[in-house]
N, C-alpha and C positions, 0 to 999 in steps of 0.2 A: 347165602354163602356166609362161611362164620368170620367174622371180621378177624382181622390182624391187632394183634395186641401188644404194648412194649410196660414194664416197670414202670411208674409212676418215674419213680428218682431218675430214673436212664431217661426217658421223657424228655427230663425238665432238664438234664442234663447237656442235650441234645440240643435245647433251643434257648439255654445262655450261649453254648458256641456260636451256632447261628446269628445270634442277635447281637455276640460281638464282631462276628465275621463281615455284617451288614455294615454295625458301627464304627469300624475300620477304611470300608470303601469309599463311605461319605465322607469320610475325617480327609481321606486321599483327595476324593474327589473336590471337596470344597477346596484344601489347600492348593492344588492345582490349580484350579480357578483362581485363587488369589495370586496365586505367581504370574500369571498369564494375563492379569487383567492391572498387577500393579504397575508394569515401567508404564503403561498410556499416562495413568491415573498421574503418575510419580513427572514424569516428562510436565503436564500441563505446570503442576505445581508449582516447577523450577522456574519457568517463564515468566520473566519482570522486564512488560514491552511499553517503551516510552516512544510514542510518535510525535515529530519534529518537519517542520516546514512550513510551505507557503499554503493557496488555497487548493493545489489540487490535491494534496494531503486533509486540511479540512473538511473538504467539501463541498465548494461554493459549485452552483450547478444540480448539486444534487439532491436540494429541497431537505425537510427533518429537521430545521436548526434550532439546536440546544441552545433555548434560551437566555442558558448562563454563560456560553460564549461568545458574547455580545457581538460586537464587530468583525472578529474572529471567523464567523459562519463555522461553526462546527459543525457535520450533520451525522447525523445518525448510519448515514447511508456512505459513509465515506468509507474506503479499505479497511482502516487501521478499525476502525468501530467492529466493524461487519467479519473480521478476521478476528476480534478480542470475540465476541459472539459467539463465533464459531469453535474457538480452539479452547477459550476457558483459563485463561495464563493465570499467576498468580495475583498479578497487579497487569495493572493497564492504566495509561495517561496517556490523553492526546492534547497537546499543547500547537496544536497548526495550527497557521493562523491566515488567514486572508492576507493578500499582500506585505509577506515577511519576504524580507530578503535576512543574505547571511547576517547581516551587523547587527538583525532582531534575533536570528537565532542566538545568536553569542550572547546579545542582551538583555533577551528573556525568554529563552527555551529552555538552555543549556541547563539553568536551576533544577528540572525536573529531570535530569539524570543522576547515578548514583552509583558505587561502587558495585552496588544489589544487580542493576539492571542487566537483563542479559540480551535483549533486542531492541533496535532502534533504526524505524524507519523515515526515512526525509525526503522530501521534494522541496529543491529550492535553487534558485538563481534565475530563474525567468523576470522576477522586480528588481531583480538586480541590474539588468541587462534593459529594463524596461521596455520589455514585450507588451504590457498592457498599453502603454503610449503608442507604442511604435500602431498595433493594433486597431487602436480609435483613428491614426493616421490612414493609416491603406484603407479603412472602410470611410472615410471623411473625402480623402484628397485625392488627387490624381495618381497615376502610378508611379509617375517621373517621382512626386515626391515619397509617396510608396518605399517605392523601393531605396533612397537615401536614407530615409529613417530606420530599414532593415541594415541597410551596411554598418550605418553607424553603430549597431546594436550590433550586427557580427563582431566590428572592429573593439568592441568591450567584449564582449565576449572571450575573444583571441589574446586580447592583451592584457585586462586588467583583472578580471574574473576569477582566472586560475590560484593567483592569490588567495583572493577571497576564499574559494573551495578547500583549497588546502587546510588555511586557518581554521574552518568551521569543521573539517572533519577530523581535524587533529586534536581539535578541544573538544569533540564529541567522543575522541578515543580517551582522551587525560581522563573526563567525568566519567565514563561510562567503560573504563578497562578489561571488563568480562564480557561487552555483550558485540553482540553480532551487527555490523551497522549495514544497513540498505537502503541505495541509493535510489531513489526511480527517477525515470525521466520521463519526457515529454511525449505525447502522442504527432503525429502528423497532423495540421489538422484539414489538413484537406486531402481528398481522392482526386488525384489530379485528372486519371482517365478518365472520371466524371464530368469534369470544367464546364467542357464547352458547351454542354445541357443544364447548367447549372448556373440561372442569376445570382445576381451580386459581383461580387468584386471578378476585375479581370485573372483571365491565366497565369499572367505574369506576375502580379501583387500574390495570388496563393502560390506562386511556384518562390519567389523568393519568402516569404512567412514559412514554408514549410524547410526551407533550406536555415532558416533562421532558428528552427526550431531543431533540424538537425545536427548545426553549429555547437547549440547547446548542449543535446546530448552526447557530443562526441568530448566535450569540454567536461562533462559530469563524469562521463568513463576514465577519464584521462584520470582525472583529482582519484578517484576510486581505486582504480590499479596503485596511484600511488601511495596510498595509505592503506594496502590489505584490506578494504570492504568490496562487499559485493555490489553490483550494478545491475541494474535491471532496466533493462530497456523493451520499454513496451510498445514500442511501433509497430512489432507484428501483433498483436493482441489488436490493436484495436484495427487493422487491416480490414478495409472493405467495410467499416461505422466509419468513417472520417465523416466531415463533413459533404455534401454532393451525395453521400448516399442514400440510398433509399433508408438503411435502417442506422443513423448515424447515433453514437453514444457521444457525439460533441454536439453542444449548443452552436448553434450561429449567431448574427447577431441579433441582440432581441432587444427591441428599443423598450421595453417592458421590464427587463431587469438586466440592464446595460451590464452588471456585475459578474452575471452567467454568463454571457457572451466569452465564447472559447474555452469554456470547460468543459469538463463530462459531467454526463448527465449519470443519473442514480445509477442507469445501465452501465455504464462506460465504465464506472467505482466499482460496480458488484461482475461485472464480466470482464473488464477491461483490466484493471490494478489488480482486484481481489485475486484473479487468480496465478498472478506475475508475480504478487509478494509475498503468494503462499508458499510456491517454488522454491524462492528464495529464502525466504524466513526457514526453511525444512521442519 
């Protein structure tokens, strides 16, 4: 068959269109892509996240400690780590520390905030309230005393605490005026419908610790509504890990590393907080 034939010129003619018409869809196509792909890109950049508080913020419990946060226990494995990891923000600092209460945060937190910052997450008031004492009590002493050492920690709690909460997140608003502040609070730390299968401490010493711990976070919602941040409350998150569970993200007590005793463990940080202050942080 005799083949088809065209003008050289008409040809060539033919496949500059072509070859701009190709050169036009990519030109589209890539720019589309960049629109599409820059607010993520644009969104991480903007995020300037300073973490603030005590150890369940650090990470005591959850092994990985940055050995430049000396006493502090910072781990690797703590929310605020594990959430900077994952989202990518512009800056990132975790300043939690091991047994801070608010008057450490005001005293040497509060520096690593900035007019810049735009998120800032905190756990704090449990050393205030001296849960860690109260703690070593109920597993030392009988319940009678148990449980006195629990009220007396409610009755700071209810009375003198609120102050305190106010002050730290008013001056976490003065420094930090752009960003977003989030609150977490405490887990349960026991399954109560578990107890009765469950050595160690009596029913009664975990039903008041877990009411002591509810105290507080009802005390951490309060401060939070009144200063416009958000609260996070992770009781249900950790629902069914408490302690007495079979698959529990809290330490018990561990005559091994007394320190861990009532925190989360790495699990507890990466399914229990991580995904309550991802929520929240949006």
């Amino acid at each position: 068959m005799r083949a088809f034939s065209l003008p050289f010129f008409t040809l060539m003619g033919w496949l500059v269109r072509i070859s701009r018409v190709i050169f036009g869809v990519a030109v589209l196509a890539s720019s589309a892509g960049l629109i599409v792909a820059s607010p993520a890109a644009n969104a991480a950049s903007l995020v300037h996240y300073v973490a603030l508080g005590d150890s369940y913020s650090s990470g005591v419990g959850a092994g990985d400690y940055t050995p430049s946060s000396g006493s502090c226990d910072r781990s690797t494995n703590a929310y605020p780590e594990q959430w900077a990891d994952a989202n990518s923000p512009a800056s990132f600092v975790s300043v939690a520390c091991s047994g801070a209460t608010t008057a450490d945060v005001l005293s040497s937190q509060v520096s690593a905030l900035s007019a810049s910052t735009t998120l800032v997450s905190i756990t704090i008031g449990g050393n205030d309230a001296g849960f860690s004492t109260v703690m070593e009590t109920c597993v030392l002493a009988p319940t009678s005393v148990c449980l006195s050492a629990v009220a007396a920690a409610e009755a700071y709690v209810a009375d003198e605490l609120p102050a305190s909460l106010d002050m730290t997140l008013q001056t976490i608003k003065d420094d930090a005026p752009a960003a977003k502040i989030v609150v977490l609070g405490y887990p349960d730390l026991y399954d109560l419908s578990q107890s009765s299968s469950c050595i160690g401490l009596s029913t009664a010493d975990r039903t008041a610790l877990n009411q002591g711990a509810g105290d507080l976070d009802s005390a951490l919602g309060t401060a939070a509504a009144l200063e416009h941040d958000t609260f996070v409350d992770v009781r249900s998150e950790f629902a069914g890990h408490e302690i007495c569970d079979s698959d529990s993200w809290l330490h018990s007590v561990d005559i091994f590393s007394l320190s861990s005793s009532y925190h989360p463990t790495a699990a507890g940080q990466e399914l229990g907080y991580l995904p309550a202050f991802t929520v929240a942080a949006g």
